[in-house]
C-alpha positions as CSV (number, residue, x, y, z in Angstrom):
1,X,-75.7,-18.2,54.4
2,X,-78.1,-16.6,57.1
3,X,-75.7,-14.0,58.0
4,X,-74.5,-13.2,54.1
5,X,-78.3,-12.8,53.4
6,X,-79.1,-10.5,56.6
7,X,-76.5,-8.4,56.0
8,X,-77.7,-7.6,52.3
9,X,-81.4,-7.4,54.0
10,X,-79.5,-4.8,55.9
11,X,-77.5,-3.0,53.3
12,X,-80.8,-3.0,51.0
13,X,-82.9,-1.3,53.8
14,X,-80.3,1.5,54.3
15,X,-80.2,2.1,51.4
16,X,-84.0,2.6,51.0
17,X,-84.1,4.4,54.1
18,X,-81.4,7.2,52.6
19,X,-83.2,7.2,49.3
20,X,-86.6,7.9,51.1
21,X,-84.8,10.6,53.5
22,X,-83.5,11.8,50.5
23,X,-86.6,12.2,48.7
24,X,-88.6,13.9,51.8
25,X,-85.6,16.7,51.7
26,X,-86.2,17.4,48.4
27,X,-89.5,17.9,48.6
28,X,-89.7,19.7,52.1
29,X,-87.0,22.4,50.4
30,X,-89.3,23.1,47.3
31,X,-91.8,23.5,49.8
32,X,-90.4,25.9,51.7
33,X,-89.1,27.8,48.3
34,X,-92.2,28.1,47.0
35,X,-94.2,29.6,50.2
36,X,-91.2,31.7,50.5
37,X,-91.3,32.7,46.3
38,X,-95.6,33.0,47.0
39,X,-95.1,35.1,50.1
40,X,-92.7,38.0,48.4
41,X,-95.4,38.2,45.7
42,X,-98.1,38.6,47.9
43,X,-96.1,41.2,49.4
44,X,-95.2,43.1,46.6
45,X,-98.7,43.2,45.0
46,X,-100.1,44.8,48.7
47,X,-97.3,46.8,48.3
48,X,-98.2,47.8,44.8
49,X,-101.7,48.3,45.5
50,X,-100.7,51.1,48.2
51,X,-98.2,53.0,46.0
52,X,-101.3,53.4,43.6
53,X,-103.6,54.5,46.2
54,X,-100.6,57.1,47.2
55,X,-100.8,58.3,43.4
56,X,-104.6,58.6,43.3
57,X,-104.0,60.5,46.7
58,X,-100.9,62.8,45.6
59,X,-100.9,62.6,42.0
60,X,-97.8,61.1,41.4
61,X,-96.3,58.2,43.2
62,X,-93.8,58.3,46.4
63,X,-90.1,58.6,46.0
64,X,-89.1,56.1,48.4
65,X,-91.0,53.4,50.5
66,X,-90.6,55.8,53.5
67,X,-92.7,58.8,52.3
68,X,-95.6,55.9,51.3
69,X,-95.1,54.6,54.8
70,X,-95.1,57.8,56.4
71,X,-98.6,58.7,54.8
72,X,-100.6,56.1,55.5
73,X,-103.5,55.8,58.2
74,X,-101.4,55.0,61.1
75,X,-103.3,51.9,61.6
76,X,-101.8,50.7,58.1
77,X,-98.3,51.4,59.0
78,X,-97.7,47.7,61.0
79,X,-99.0,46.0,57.6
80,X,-96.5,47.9,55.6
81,X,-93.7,47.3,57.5
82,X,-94.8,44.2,57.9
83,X,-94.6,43.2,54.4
84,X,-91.5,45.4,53.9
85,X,-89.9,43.0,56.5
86,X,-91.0,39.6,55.9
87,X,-90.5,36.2,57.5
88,X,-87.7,35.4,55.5
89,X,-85.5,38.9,56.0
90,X,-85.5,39.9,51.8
91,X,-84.6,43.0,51.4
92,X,-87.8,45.0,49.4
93,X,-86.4,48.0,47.4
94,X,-88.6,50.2,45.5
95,X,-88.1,52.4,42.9
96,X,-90.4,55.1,40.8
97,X,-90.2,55.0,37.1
98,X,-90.8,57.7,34.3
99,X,-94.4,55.0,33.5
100,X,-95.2,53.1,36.4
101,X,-93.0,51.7,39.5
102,X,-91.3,48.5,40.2
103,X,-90.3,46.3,43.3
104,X,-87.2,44.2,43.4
105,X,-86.8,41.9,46.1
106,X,-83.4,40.0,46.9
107,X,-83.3,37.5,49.1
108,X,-80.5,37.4,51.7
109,X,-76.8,35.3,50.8
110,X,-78.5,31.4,52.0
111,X,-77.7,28.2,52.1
112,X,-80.2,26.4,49.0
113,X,-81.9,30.0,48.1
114,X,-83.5,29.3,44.7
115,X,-83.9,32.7,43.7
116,X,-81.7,35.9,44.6
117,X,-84.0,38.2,43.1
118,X,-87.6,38.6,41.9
119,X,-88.2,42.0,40.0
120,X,-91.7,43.4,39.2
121,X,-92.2,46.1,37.5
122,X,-96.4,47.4,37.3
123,X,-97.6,50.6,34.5
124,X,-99.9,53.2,36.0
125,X,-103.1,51.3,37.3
126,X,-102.0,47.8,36.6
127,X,-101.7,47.0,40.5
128,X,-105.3,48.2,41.7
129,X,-106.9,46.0,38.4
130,X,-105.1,43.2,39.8
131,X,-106.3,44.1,43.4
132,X,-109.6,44.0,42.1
133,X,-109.5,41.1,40.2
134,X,-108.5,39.2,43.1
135,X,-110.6,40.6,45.3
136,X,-113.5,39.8,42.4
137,X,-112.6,36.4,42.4
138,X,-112.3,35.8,46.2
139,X,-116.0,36.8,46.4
140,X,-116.7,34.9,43.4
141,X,-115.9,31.5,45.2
């Protein structure tokens, strides 16, 4: 009877122990999804903010990523490519449009990706009121 019972005791705590494993996966891979998901949209809006300070600059925004790179204070080229090239290896495309700009960001063939692609696409001046904002409500707290 000892035995019979200890062996249930035994059975019930893997059990437990799989569910709680389980569990703790779960939420560790949301985690990571959304600091991943959080990270490309912080990149894209410093991104955006820098294509509209190209346009107030040039009067019309870049054709490609590399002419906005390639204008910047050299100082600010690191950041760029930084954010072009994140932590997580997406691949940041850019693309001018007749009213505005958009970024589209895919995210590398993975094993429990949530997302392939985030798209955003901003009308002229949409990015630096955002900037600002932010920046507003950063000082604000």
């Amino acid at each position: 009877m000892f035995v019979r019972s200890r062996k249930i005791f035994v059975c019930i705590a893997i059990v437990i122990l799989a569910l709680v494993v389980s569990v703790c996966f779960i939420v560790s891979r949301d985690f990571e999804h959304l600091m991943r998901y959080n990270q490309v949209r912080s990149n894209v809006a410093v991104l955006a903010f820098y294509v509209e300070q190209y346009k107030q600059a040039h009067g019309d925004y870049p054709k490609s990523m590399q002419s906005l790179v390639s204008s910047v204070d050299p100082l600010l080229v690191k950041t760029l490519e930084g954010k072009l090239q994140d932590d997580f290896h997406d691949v940041y495309n850019y693309s001018a449009l007749s009213n505005g700009f958009a970024f589209r960001v895919v995210a590398p063939k993975m094993m429990l990706v949530s997302y392939a692609m985030i798209e955003r696409v901003y009308h002229p001046g949409e990015a630096l009121k955002e900037y600002y904002v932010a920046i507003t409500n950063d000082v604000a707290r």
